[in-house]
N, C-alpha and C positions, 0 to 999 in steps of 0.2 A: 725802541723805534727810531730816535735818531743814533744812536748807534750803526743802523744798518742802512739807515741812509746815507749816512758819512761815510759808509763802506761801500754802496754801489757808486756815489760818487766818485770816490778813488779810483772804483773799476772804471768808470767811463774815463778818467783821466788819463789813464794808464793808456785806455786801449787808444787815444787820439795819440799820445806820446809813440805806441806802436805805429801809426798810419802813418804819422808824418818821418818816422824815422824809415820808413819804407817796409819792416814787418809786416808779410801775409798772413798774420796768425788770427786775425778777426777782420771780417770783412766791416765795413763801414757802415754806421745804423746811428738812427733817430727815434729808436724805439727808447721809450721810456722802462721805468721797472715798479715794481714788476709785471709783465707784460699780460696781456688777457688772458692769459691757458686756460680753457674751460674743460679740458681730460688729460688726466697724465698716465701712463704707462709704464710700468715699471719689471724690465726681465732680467733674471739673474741668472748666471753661469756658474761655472766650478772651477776653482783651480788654476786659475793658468795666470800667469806672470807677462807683464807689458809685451815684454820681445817674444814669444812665446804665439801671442796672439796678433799681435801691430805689426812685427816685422817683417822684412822681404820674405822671412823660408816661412810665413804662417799658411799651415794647411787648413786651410779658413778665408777663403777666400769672398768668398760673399760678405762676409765680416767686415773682415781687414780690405776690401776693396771694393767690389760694390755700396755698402750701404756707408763705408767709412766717405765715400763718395760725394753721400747725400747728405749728410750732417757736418756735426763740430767734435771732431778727438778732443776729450781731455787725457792731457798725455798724462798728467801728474796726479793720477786717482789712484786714492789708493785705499786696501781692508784697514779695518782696524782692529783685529786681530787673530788670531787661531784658534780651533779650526772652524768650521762650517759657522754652528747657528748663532754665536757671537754675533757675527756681522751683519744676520738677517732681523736680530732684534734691536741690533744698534738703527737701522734702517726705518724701524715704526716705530720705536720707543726712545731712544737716546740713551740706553740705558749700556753701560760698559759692562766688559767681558768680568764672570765668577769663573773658579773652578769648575762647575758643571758645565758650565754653558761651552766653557774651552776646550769640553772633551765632549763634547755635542750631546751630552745629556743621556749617557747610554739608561739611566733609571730615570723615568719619567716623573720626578718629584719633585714636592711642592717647595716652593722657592720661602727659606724660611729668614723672617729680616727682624734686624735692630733696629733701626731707625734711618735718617736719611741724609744725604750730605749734599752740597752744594756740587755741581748744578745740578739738582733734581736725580742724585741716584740712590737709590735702595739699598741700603747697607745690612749685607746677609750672604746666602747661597743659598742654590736650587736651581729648578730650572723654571718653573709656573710661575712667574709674578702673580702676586695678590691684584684684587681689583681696582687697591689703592694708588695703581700704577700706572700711569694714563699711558696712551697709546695715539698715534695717527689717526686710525681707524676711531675710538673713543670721541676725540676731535672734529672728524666732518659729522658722523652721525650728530653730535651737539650744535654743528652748525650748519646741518641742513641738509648737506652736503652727501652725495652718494659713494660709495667705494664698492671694491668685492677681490677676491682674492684665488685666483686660476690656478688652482696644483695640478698636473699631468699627473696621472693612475693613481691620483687620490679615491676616485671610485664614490664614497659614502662622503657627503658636506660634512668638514669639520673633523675628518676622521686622524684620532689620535688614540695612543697608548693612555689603558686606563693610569688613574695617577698611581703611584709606587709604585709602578710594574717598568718592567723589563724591555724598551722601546724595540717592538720586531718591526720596524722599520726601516732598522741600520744596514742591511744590507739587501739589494734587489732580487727581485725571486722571479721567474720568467713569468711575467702577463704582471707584475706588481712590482712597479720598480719607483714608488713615493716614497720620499723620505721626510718624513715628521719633520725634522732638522731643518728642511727647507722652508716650513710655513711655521712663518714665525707667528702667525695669529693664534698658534692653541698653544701658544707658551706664555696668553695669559690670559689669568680668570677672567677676567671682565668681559672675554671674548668665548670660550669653553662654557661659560655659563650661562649665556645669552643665547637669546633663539635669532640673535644676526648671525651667530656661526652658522649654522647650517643653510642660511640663505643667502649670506654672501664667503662665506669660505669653500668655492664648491669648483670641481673638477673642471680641468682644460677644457673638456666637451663645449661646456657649455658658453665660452666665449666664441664664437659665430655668430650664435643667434642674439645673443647680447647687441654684439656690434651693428646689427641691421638697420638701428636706428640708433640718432644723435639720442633720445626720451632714454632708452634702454639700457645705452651705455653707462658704464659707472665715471665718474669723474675722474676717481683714483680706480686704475686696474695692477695689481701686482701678481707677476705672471711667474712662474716656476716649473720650469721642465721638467721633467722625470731624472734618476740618477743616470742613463743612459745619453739622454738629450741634452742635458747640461754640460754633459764634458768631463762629471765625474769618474765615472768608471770605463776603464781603458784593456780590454777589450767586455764590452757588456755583456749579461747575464745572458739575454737573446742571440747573440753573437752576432750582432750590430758593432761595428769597430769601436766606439765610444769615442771619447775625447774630444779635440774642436773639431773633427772629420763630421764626426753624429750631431756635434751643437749645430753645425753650421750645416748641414742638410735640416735640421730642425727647422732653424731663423728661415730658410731660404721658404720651406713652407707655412711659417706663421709671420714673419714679418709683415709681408703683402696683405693679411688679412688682417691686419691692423692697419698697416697706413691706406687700407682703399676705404678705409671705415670712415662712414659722414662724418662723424665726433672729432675724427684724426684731422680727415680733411679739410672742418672749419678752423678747430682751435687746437688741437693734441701737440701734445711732448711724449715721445718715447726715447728712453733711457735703458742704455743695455750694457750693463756692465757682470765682474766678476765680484763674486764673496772673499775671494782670498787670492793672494801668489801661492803658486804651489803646494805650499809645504811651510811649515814653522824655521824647518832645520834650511831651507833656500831662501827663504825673504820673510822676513820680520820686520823689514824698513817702515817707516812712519810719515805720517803731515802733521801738519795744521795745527804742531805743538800740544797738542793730545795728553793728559796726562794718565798716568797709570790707571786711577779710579779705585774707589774705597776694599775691592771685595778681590783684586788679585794683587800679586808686587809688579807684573806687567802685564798690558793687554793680550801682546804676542808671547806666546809658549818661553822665545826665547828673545823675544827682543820689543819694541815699542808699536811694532802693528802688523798689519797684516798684508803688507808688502805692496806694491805699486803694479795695477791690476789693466789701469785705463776706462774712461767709458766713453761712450758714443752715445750724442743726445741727439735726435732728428726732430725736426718739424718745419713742415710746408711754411707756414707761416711764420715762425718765431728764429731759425735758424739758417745759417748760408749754408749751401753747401762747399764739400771742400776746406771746410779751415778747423782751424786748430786752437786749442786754448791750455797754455802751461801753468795756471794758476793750480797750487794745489788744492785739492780736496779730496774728503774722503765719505765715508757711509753717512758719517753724523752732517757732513754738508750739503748730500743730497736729502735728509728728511727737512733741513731746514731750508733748504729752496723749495720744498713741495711745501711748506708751510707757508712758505710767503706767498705762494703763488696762490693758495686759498686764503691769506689773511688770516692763517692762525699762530697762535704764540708757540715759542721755539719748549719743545720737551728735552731733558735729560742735556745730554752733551752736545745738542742741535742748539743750544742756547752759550755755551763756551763762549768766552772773550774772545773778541777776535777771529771766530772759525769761519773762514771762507766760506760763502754762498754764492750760488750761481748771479752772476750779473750780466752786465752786456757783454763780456766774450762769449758768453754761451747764448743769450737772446740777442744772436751779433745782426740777422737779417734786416739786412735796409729797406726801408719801406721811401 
């Protein structure tokens, strides 16, 4: 704990050293930390590399210009490793990329461990962590706290590959285009085994009527498009053009029904970032001094991560619009800013010496 008080300090030190040096990168604020968030939002995309998505040629424009508009760029965000569901577990769990997990787990099996290693990882392979394996979700249910988890054409709460078999999720089929890979919650038992899967792990549909009140909302929402909508598949199964073209007709119709959401509109943080750069074989680049982890010799396929991806944090209340923040971070830095911001202790690599956490260049709005 003072660990990371000494680290937001530095942040607020930094960002004045910014103001008076004349840098627009964080607007000026007297918000303390960590700031009230009482709902966070969490959407993930596929694929796409900083310039790719941020830059002047992005066909993404509601993205990269409207909504980059409304919030805080973090330019220096980055995967932590290849390909897919690495990233998406590193993001509730802490828990670093295995063999399996870096080939997105094409057999759905059980994650078989030796014992554990500092800070908080599972020494083994597979892809199901045991229940022994705490989680985000695990965390607010213990403290109170509510969550749930929005797949697009998930269809059935909680629905996965039975265990040992053959994940037919991996590629999209027209009218079923979920992939297992995306929802990192049934890649572990403590979650698969529990009757909270099936009533908070359940299909995009049903985030509307969620939203209609602050009571109904989850605190934590973590949202996952279909492989079509995310950006993954380029030209899609429906023949939907795919890629940011598809994401960003997505965002342009689910954005707005999240930030006109009373939850949003009192207190909410949404955060819309990517799983990965490209590809292994185009960006492996790294943050936050990350170290390899017990169970591969590197994160990235071929290099130390999962390349420099960017995200965009919005909120009425907690962020400016318009500005920017070059501090790096990556997956394991956003589950330990959604830890702080509920008061819970940091899991797996979210607990790293040293790993940058959101502070006042991201809760930069002046009050």
């Amino acid at each position: 704990m003072i660990r990371s008080r000494i680290l937001w300090l530095a942040t607020g030190i930094v960002l004045v050293a910014a103001l008076l040096s004349g840098n627009g990168a964080a607007a000026q604020t007297t918000n303390s930390y960590p700031p009230p968030v009482g709902h966070v939002f969490v959407i993930n995309l596929e694929n796409k590399g900083y310039d790719e998505t941020w830059g002047p040629a992005s066909v993404a424009p509601y993205l990269s210009r409207t909504l980059r508009a409304e919030g805080v760029l973090l330019s220096q965000y980055y995967g932590i490793g290849h390909n897919s569901l690495d990233n998406y577990i590193a993001q509730i769990s802490g828990q670093g990329p295995n063999a399996d997990t870096q080939s997105d787990c094409q057999i759905y099996s059980p994650f078989v461990g030796t014992g554990t290693v500092a800070p908080g990882q599972a020494v083994g392979r597979g892809c199901v962590y045991p229940s022994s394996v705490p989680t985000l979700a695990g965390q607010l249910t213990a403290a109170g706290r509510t969550w749930k988890g929005y797949m697009e054409d998930m269809g059935t709460p909680c629905r996965h590959p039975a265990l040992g078999t053959v994940d037919d999720t991996q590629k999209a089929k027209v009218g079923d285009q979920y992939a297992a890979r995306h929802n990192p919650f049934v890649y572990f038992a403590s979650m698969t085994g529990s009757p909270d899967c099936t009533s908070k792990v359940v299909d995009l549909s049903a985030l509307p009527t969620d939203l209609q009140a602050r009571q109904t909302t989850p605190e934590f929402a973590f949202i996952t498009p279909n492989l079509c909508h995310d950006g993954h598949d380029a030209p899609c199964v429906d023949g939907m053009p795919g890629g940011l073209v598809s994401a960003d007709a997505w965002l342009r119709q689910w954005v707005p029904v999240i930030t006109a959401s009373p939850a949003f509109q009192k207190d909410g943080v949404l955060v819309i970032t990517f799983d990965e750069s490209d590809g292994p074989q185009s960006d492996a680049s790294a943050c936050c001094g990350e170290g390899p982890g017990p169970n591969t010799p590197l994160p990235g396929i071929t290099g130390l991560g999962g390349g420099r991806v960017g995200a965009l944090v919005l909120s009425p209340q907690f962020v400016a619009p318009g500005t920017w923040s070059d501090t790096p971070y990556n997956h394991y830095s956003l589950l330990a800013s959604i830890e702080d911001l509920f008061g819970l202790s940091h899991l797996g690599y979210a607990d790293a010496p040293g790993l940058p956490r959101f502070g006042l260049d991201v809760y930069n709005r002046r009050v």
